[in-house]
N, C-alpha and C positions, 0 to 999 in steps of 0.2 A: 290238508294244509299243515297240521299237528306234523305228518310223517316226513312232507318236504321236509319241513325247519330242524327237524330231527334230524335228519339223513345229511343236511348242508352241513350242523355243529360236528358230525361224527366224519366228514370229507374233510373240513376244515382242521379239527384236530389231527387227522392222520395224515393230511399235507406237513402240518406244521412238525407234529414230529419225526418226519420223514428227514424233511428240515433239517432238524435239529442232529437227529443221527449221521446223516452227510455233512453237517458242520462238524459235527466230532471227530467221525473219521477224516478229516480233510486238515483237521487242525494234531488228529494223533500220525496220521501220515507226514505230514511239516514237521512233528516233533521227532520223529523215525529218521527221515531223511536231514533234519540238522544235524542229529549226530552223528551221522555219517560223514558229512562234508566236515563237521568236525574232526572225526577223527583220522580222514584222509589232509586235512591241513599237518596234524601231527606227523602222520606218514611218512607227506611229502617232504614237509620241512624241516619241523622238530627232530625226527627219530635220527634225522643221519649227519645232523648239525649235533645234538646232545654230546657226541664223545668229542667234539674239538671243543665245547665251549672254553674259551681260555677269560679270563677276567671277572668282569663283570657284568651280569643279566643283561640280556638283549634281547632287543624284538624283531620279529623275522618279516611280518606281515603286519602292517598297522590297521587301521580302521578303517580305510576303505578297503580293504581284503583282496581276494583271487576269486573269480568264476565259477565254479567248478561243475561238471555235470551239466547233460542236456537234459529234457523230456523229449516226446518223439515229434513233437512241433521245433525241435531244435532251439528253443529255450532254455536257457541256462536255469540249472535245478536250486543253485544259490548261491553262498558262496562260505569260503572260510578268513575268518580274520583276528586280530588279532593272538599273532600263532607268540609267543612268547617263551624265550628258554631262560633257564635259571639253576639255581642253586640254594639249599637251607639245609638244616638241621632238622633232623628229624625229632619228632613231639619226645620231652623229655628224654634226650639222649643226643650223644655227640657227633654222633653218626652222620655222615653228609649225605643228602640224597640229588640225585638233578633231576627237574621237571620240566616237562612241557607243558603248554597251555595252547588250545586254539577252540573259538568259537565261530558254531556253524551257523549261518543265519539264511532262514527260507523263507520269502513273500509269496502270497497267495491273495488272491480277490475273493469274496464270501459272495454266493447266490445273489445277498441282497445289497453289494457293490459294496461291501466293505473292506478297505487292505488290511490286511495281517500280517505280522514278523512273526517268526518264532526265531527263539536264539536256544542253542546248545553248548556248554561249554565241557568239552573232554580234558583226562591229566592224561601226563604217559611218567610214572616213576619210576626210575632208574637207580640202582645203588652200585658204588665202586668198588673196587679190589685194592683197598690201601694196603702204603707200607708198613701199617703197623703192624701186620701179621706177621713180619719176619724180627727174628731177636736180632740178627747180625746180618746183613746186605754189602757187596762189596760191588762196586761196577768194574774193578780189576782189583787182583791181587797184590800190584804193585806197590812198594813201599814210598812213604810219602811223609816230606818234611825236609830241612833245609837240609842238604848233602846227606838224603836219606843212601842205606845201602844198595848192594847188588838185588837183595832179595829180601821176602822176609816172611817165616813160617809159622807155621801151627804147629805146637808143642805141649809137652807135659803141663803148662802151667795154662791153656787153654784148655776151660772147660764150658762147653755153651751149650743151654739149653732151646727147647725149640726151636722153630725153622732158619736154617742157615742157607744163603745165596749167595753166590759167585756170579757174575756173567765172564769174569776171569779167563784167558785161554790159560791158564798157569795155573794148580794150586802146589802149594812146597807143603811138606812135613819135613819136620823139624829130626836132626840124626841125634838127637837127644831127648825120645820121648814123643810120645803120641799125645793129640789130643782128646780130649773126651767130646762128644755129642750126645746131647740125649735126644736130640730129636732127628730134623732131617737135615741131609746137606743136598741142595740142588745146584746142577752146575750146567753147563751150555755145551754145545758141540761148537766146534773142536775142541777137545779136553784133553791136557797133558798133565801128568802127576811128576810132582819132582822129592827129591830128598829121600828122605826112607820111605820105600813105594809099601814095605809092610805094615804101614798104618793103615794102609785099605783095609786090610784084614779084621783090624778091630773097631769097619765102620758097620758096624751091625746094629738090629736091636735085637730086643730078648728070644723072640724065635731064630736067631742065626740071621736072617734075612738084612739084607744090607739096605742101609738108609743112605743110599747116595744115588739120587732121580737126576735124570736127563732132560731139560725145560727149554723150551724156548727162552729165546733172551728177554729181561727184562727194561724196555728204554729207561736211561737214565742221562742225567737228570729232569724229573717231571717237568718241563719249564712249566705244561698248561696248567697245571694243578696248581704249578705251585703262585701261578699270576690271579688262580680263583684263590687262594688264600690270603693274598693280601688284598688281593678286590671285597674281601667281606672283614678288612679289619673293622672292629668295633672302635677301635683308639688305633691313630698315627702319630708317630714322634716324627720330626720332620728334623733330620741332621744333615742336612747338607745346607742349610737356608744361606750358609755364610762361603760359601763354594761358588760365587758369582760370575766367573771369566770376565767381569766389566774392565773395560781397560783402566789402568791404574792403580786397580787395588789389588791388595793381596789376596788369596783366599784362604780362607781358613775353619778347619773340622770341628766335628763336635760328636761326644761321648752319649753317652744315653745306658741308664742305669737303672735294672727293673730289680727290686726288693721285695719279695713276696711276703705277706703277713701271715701271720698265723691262725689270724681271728677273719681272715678273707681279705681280698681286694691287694695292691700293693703300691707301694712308692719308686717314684720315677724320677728322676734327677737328671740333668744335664749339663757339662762342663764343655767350653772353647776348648783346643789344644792347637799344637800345632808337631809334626812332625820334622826334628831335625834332616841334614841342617836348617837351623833355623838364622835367617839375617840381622842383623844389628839392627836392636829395638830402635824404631824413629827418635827422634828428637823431637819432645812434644812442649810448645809454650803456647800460654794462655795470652791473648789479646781482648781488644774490645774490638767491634767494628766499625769502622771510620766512613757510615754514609753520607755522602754528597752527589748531588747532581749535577750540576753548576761545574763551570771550570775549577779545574785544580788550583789551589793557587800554595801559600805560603806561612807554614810550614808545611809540605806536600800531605802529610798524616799528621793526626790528632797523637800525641803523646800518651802512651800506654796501649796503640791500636795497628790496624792498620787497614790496609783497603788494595781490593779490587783495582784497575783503570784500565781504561781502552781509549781510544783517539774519536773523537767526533767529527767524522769528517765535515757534516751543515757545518756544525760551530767553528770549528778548526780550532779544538782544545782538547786537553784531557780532562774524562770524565768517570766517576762510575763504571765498573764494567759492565754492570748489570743492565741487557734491555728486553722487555718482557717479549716472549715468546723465541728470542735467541738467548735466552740465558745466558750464561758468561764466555759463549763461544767466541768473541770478539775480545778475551783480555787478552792484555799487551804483558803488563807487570803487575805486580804486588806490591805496592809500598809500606814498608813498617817499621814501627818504633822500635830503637834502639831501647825502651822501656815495656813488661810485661805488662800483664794486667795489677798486678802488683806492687810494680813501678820499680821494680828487678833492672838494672844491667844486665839484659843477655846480648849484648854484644859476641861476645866467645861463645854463646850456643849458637847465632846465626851464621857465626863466621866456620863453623861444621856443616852446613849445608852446602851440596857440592852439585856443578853441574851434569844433569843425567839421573839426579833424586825426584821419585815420585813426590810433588807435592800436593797433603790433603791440608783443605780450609773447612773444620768441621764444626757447625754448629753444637753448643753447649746447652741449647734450649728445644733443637728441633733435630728432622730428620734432614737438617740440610747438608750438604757436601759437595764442598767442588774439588777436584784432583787435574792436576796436568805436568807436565816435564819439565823440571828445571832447566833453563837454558843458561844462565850467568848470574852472579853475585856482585852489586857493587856496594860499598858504604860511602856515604854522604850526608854531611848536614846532619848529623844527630840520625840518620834513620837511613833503612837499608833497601833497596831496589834489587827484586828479585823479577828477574828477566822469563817471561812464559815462553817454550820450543811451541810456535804455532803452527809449525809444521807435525806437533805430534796431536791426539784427541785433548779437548778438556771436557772433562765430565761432570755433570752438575744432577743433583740428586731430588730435586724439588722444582715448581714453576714457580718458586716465588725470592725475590733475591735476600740477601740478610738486609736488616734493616739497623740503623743507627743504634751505637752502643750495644749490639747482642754481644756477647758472650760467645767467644772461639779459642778452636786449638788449632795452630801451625803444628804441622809436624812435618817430618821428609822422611821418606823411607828410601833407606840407602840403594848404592849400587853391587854388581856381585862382588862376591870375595870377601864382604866383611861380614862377619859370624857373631850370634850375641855371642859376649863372654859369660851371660850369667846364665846359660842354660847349660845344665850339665850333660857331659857325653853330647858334644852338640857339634857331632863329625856323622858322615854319610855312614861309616863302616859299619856306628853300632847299630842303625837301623835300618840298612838295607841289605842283601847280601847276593846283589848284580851289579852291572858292569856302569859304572858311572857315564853312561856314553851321552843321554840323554836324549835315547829313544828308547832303552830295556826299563820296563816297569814291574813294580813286585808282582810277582804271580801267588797263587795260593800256596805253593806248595816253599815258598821263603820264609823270611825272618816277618813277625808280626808283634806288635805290641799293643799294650796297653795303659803300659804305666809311665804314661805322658807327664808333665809337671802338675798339673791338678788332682793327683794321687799323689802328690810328695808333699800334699800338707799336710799340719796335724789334724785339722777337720776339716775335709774337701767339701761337706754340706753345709759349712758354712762361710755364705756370699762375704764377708767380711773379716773373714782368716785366710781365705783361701785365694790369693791374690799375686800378681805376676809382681813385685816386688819394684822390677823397674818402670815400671807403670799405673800402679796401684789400682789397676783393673781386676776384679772379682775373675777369676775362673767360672765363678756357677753361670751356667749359661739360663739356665731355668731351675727354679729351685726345689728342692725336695717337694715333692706335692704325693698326697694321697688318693687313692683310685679305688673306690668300693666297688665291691664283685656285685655285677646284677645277672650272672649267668655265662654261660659257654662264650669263651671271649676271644678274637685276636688281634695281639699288639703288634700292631707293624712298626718298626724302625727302618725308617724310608733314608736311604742317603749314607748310612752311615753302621759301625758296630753298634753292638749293647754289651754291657756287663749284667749277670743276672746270678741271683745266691738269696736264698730264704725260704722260709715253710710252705709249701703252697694247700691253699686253702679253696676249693673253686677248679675250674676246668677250663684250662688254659692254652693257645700255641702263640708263642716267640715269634715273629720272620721278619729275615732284613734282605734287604736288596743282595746281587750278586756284588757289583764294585761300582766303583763313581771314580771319576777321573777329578783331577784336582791340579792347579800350577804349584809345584815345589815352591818352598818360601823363600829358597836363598837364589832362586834365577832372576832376571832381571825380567822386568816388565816387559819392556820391550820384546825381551826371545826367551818367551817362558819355557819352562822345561814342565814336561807333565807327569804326572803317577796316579796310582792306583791307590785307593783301601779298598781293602775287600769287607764284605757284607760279616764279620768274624762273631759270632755267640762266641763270652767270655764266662766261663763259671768260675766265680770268683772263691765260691764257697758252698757249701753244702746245698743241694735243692733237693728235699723232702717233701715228702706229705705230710700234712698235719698229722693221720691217722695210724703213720707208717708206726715199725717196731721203731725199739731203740737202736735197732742192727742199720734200722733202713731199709727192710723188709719189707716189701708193700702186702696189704692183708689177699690173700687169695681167693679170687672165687666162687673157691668151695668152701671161703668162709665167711660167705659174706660178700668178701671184696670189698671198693673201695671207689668212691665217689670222686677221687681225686685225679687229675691227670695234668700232664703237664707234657706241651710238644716246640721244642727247638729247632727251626729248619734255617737255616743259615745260606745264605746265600757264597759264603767260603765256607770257612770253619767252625765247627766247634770243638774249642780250645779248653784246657784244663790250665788256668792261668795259673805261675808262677807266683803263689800268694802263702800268709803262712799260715793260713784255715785248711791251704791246699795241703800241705806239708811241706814246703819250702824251706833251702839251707839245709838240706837231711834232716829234715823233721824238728827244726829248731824251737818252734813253738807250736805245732800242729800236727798230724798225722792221719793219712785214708782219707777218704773223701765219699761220703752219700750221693747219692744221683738217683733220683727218681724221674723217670721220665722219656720221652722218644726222642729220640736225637736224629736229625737228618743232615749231611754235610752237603748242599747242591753239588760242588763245584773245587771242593776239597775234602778234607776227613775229618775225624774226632781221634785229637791231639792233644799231646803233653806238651807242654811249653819247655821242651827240653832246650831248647836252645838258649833259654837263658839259668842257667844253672850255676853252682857255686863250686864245682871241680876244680882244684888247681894242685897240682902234685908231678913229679917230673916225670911220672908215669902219660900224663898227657897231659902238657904244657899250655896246649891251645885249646882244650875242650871247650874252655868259657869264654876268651876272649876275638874278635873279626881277626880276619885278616886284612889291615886294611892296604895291599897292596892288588890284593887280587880276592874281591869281597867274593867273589862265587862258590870261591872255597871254603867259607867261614862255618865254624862251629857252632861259635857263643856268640852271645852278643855284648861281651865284656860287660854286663851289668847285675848278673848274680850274686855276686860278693857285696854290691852295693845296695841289696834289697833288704826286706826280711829283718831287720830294718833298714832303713834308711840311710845308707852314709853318701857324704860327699865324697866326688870323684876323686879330691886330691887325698883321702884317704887310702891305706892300704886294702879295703874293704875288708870282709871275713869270707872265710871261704873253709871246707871244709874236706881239703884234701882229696882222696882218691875216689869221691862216691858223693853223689847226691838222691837217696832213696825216700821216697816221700809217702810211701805204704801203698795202698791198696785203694782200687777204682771199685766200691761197693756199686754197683749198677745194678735195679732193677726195673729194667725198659726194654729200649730195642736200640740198635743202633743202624743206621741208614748210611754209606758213605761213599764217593768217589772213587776211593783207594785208600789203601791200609794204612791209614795213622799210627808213627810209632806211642804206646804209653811207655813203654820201656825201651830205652837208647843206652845198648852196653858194648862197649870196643868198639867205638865208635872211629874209624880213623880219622885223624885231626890235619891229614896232609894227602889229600885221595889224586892227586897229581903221580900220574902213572910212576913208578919207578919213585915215591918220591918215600922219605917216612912215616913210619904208622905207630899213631902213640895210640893207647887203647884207655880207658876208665873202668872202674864199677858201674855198677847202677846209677841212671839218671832217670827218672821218675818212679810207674808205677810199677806194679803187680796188680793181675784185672780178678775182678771176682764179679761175672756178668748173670744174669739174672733175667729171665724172659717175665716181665707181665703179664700176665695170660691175662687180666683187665683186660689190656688193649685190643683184646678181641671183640668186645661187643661198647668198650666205652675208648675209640682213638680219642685223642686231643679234636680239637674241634677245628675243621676245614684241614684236615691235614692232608698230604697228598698224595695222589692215588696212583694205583700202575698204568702202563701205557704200553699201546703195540708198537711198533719202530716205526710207522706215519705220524704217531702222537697222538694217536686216538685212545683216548681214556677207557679203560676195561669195564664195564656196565653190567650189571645182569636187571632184568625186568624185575618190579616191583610191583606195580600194579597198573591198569590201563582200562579206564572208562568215563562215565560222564563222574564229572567232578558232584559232591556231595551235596543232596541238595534240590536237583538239577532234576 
């Protein structure tokens, strides 16, 4: 009996551990085969989606997953899901990496009827082939800028270190002097050398052996990369918010201005502008508003006011325009006091409102607005009846109507042809330099500005100096504000340029859109005329590192190096603005210029603001000033002589005879760029119409003194952006690939 009961406990234990060993392995076989089906979800999905990702993190495979695999009961063996593609920074550094993610998940039934999941979650890491590895990038050789030359070469005063690219079918040397290389030159097939072909000679390095490789082409410009870098800004300035196409109103740009600190973080600032020409400022009067609902009757408007009406057809009167849920699409006219809110006689400002003027009625307390077309003018009775085109839109900005005694501005904004008088240089010539037709838009390689009316105050940062004069409206669109550094950052400027100049403190990249379309502000509502800004980085003034020498030197490497970076990717240009930190007026107050940092130009180059210069001498008569008969030929932008400082137009300006030499481009970065931006514009001809004459100048800007970062080898700017094969697939190499940690 003793040995039964004995023999059952010693049956019963090795059943159960038997058990138990079959649940293990049933449960480490599930865990086997999860990760499998895991990492076949990456395979399938992730691995060959990773090189197009363009923007921002996407999921491939949601939660209820894919199938995958049978057993031999033709059971599906599980499945994979949540496959997820992405984008970061790798731990403590700036480095981007792309990941995949997918999780495998396997159900099973236990002996004793119990279900089971197992889940597996695999990575698959990938790192790029950014541009920061090249000092100088060219996607052609081509010279670039307003009525740039035939060509434009590499010479004695080129000296660059590290990796230099061309995808170029052209490279020129220069018949006055070789360039230096200290590193490599790569260039593409078909390859033609022009100019003195004996500068091949001296492309060697220290063993004799020549540093000029033969590469496949590089695509440019990144658009994918460069749409994952504004998909991970940290901070967006949003400049276009005033750019509406709404019928009736105007549109209007806006500045955006990053000032790097010294102590970290920086200040950003935003001013309205508008690009000449610009239209006769409205005529703006202050009323009350005159609600009633009831028939009209007499005196039609309240004395100091005015009001809305429409016709009621029930009543068969006039009423109120306003009826809720048709807002003011039913007014007929406007009736208003020949008295302001003030109790002003503006009779003689009403009697300036003409038929065919935008009219806006704008709330002084809300976001209210209504606009529509002036159709006729009468005066009567102490007060004026302005006639609504109900054949054109009325536009109303709110669902709720104005209410008794609010606070308004009439204003009309004119028809073509009239131009303010108070905006100086406020003709087509000095800011565009194409064919007025009113279908050619600036392209990158034109006339670009920056120094709009809200840079011609004495303090543009401050909201109450800084004011359109005829309208006592603030330029600051947003006010100087500060932005502490919490780490690897990127500021998008969506819509619009940026100007940018200060210490940088922290690890940073710049990017703005390529361009935005906009209605010119002197066309008529009705047949708007359209144009472009481009996306343009303005360096208004020195961008250093904290850390740097006094030279501007960033620390190297091998000494250390330097925690600081700083990347500008521009959706046109980046510009060396006409300023006098830059050296502007031939170094009138300034000279040379610091740059630390990577420079990318998507869609243009990195440029000297030559075109606006202070040249005037009868050696080249027209360097500085448009043509405005035939703008595609223009040089200048007639506004050089009037900067640096400040004069008004009807001044002589100053100008500085046969030469505007502004020193040296101290650069230590990389530059990235479309095509060759001139920094130095010499004999430049002023009259490039075949057979026509050719006045020449000195020097108009710099002299380069370029400088590779070797930093930017293991610390780029943060999300900067990466090479690509001519499908647009992003250059990858494996990182690492398994179950995620943990796991």
């Amino acid at each position: 009996m003793i040995f039964a009961f004995v023999s059952m406990l010693i049956t019963v234990a090795y059943l159960g551990n038997s058990l138990t060993i079959n649940s293990q392995e049933r449960f480490r076989f599930a865990e086997i085969t999860a990760q499998y089906i895991a990492e076949a979800g990456l395979n399938k999905e992730a691995a060959d989606y990773l090189p197009y990702l363009e923007g921002a993190d996407t999921t491939l495979v949601g939660e209820t997953g894919v199938n995958f695999g049978e057993d031999t009961q033709g059971n599906s063996l599980g499945k994979y899901k949540n496959v997820f593609c992405g984008t970061q920074l790798e731990e403590n550094s700036t480095h981007k990496e792309f990941y995949g993610l997918s999780t495998g998940e396997v159900s099973y039934l236990t002996p004793n009827g119990k279900d089971v999941t197992v889940e597996r979650t695999a990575s698959l890491i990938m790192t790029p082939i950014g541009f920061e590895e090249f000092m100088y990038f060219t996607n052609d050789e081509e010279p670039f800028g307003p009525n740039a030359g035939a060509y434009v070469s590499f010479g004695d005063s080129d000296v660059l270190e590290g990796r230099v690219h061309t995808n170029s079918p052209t490279v020129t040397f220069s018949n006055y002097g070789c360039p230096e290389f200290t590193g490599t030159l790569s260039v593409t097939e078909p390859i033609s050398y022009e100019g003195d072909s004996s500068c091949l000679n001296e492309m060697v390095d220290e063993d004799g052996e020549s540093i000029i490789d033969t590469v496949s082409a590089i695509t440019y410009p990144p658009d994918n990369s460069a749409n994952i870098l504004r998909a991970n800004a940290k901070r967006t300035f949003t400049a276009d918010d005033l750019i509406t196409f709404v019928p009736n109103r105007k549109d209007t740009l806006i500045m955006t201005e990053i000032e790097f600190a010294e102590t970290g973080g920086y200040y950003a600032t935003q001013w309205w502008y508008l690009i000449p020409p610009v239209a006769a400022a409205p005529p703006e009067i202050d009323f009350l508003y005159d609600f009633n609902d009831g028939p009209a009757g007499f005196p039609p408007v309240e004395t100091n006011s005015l009001r809305l009406i429409r016709f009621d057809e029930d009543g068969g009167y006039l009423t109120d325009a306003y009826v809720s849920g048709e807002e003011y699409d039913n007014a007929l006219q406007v009736w208003i006091s020949n008295r302001d809110i003030d109790g002003n006689n503006v009779s003689s400002l009403l009697a300036n409102f003409s038929p065919g003027d935008q009219i806006e009625i704008e709330s002084q307390e809300s976001d209210k607005m209504v606009s529509f077309e002036l159709l006729s003018t009468t005066m009567t009775f102490g007060s004026w009846i302005f006639q609504v085109n109900t054949d054109e839109p009325i536009v109303y900005t709110s669902d709720i109507g104005f209410i008794n005694d609010e606070a308004v501005t009439l204003r009309g904004i004119g028809g073509e042809g009239e131009l303010n008088v108070n905006v100086p240089f406020n003709a087509f010539e000095f800011f565009h330099n194409h064919a007025d037709d009113g279908q050619t838009m600036c392209s990158t390689r034109g006339f670009h500005h920056f120094d709009y009316r809200y840079w011609l105050c004495d303090d543009r940062y401050d909201p109450e100096d800084c004011k359109e004069e005829e309208t006592d409206r603030s330029y600051v669109y947003s006010d100087r504000t500060f932005y502490s550094y919490t780490g690897p950052e990127v500021i998008y400027v969506k819509g619009g340029p940026a100007l940018v100049h200060g210490t940088i403190n922290g690890q940073y990249t710049v990017v703005t859109d390529d361009s935005v379309e906009y209605r010119r502000h002197d066309s008529t509502l009705g047949s708007p005329i359209y144009e472009q800004i481009w996306g343009n980085i303005w360096i208004i003034g020195d961008l250093r590192y904290e850390d740097s020498y006094s030279s501007g030197a960033v620390i190297h490497p091998d000494n250390g190096g330097t925690n600081n970076v700083l990347g500008l990717v521009a959706g046109g240009n980046v510009i060396l603005a006409n300023t006098r930190e830059n050296g502007a007026r031939n170094r009138y107050q300034g000279i040379n210029v610091v740059i630390n940092g990577a420079i990318m130009a998507l869609h243009g180059a990195f440029i000297s603001h030559y075109w606006q210069n202070s040249v005037n001498s009868t050696l080249c008569p027209s360097c500085a000033i448009p043509n405005a008969g035939q703008p595609w030929f223009s040089l200048g932008d007639g506004r050089g002589g009037h900067r640096n400082p400040v004069l008004p137009e009807t001044s002589g300006g100053n100008y500085t005879n046969n030469i505007d030499y502004r020193g040296f481009v101290n650069l230590w970065g990389s530059i990235v760029q479309q095509e060759r931006g001139y920094m130095m514009r010499n004999s430049p001809c002023s009259n490039p119409i075949p057979g026509g004459d050719c006045y020449t100048s000195d020097d108009i800007g710099y002299n380069k003194n370029y400088n590779y970062d070797y930093n930017l080898i293991d610390k780029p700017p943060p999300y900067y952006p990466d090479q690509s094969t001519v499908d647009g697939a992003i250059v990858l190499r494996l990182k690492s690939y398994g179950l995620v940690a943990g796991e």
